[in-house]
C-alpha positions in Angstrom: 13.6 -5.1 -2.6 12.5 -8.8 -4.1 10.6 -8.5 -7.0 11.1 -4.9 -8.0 13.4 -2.7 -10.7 16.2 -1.3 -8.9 18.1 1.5 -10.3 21.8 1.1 -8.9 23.8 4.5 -8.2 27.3 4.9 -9.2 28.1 4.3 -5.2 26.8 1.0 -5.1 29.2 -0.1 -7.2 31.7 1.8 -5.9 31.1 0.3 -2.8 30.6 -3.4 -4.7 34.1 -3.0 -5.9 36.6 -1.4 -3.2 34.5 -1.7 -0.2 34.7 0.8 2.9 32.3 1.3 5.6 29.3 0.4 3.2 30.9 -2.3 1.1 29.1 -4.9 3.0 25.6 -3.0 2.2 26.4 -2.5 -1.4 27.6 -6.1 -1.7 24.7 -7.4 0.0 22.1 -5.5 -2.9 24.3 -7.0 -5.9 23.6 -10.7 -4.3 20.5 -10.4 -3.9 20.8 -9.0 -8.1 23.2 -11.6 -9.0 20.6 -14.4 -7.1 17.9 -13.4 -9.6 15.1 -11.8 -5.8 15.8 -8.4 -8.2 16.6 -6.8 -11.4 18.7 -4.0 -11.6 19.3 -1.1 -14.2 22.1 0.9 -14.2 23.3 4.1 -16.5 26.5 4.1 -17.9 27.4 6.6 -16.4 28.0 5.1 -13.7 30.4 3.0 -15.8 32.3 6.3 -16.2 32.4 7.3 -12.7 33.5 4.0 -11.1 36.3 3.8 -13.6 37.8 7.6 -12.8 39.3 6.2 -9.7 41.6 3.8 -11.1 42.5 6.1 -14.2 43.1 8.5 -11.5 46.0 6.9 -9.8 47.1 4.9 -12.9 45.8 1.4 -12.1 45.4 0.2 -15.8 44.9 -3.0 -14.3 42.6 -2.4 -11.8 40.7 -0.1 -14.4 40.8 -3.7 -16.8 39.2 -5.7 -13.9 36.6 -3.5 -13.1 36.0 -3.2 -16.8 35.3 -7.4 -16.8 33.5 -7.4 -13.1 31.2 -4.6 -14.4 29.9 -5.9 -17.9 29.0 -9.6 -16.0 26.9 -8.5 -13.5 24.0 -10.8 -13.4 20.6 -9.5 -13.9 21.4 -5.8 -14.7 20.8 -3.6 -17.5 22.6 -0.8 -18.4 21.0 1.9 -19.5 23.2 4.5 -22.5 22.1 8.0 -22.1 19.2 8.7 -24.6 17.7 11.6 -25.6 14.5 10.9 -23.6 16.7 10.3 -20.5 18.4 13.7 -21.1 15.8 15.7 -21.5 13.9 13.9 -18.3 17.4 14.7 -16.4 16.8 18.5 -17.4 13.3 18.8 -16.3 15.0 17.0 -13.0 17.8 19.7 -12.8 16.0 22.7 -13.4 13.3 21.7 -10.7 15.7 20.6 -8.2 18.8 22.1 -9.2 20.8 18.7 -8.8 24.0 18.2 -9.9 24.2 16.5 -13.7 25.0 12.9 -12.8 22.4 12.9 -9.9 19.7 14.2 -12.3 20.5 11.5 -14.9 21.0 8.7 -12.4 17.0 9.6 -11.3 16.3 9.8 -15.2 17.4 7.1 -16.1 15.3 4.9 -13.2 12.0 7.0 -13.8 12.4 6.2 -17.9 13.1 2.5 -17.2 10.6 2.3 -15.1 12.1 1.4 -11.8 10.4 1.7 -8.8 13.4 1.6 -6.3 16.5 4.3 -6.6 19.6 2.1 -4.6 22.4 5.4 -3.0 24.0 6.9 -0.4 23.1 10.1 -0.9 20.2 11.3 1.7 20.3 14.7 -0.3 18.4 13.7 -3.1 14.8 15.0 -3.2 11.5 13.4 -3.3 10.7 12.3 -7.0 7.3 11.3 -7.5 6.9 7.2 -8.5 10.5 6.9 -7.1 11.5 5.1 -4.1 15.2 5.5 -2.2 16.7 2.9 0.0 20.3 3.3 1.6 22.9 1.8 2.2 23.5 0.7 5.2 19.7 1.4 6.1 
């Protein structure tokens, strides 16, 4: 992981933030971010998908933390969906019929040019030039 663009899935920081059995994991790959060993990008739509669950079960507060904690994460990027983004998601989609976030999540590391996809999802298929690592291992 040192030295490399990591692309953070939405579960990272889901993890990051409320913990669960892979909090540890997921807090683990945003110290070794925040300590500068690796840079991360992240789309924004993750953003939008950490912040459902607190809108959800009408946590303004917890949705105004999360808000704060997310914006001053050390060394990350977050990535707005572009058109170039989009349109690499559909070519995604259509050849692996994924669901929408997953094919812009794996968009949006193959157009900023990371190397390393961080999830939890051991679904996702082989994308050439992209690398997973799991949480947890």
């Amino acid at each position: 992981m040192t030295g490399r663009l990591l692309c953070l899935d939405s579960c990272v920081l889901i993890y990051f933030l409320e913990g669960g059995p892979f909090g540890p994991a997921a807090k683990e790959v945003i110290r070794a971010v925040r300590r500068g060993r690796a840079e991360a990008v992240i789309s924004t739509l993750a953003f939008l998908e950490v912040q459902v669950g607190p809108y959800r079960k009408d946590y303004q507060d917890l949705a105004d933390q999360y808000f704060v904690l997310l914006q001053e994460l050390v060394n990350c990027r977050w990535v707005p969906l572009s058109y170039r983004i989009a349109d690499r998601a559909a070519q995604i989609q259509a050849e692996h019929r994924l669901a929408v976030p997953d094919s812009i999540h794996l968009a949006t590391a193959l157009e900023s040019s990371a190397g390393v996809f961080i999830t939890n999802d051991r679904d996702l298929p082989a994308i050439p030039g992209l690398e997973y690592r799991f949480l947890g291992g």
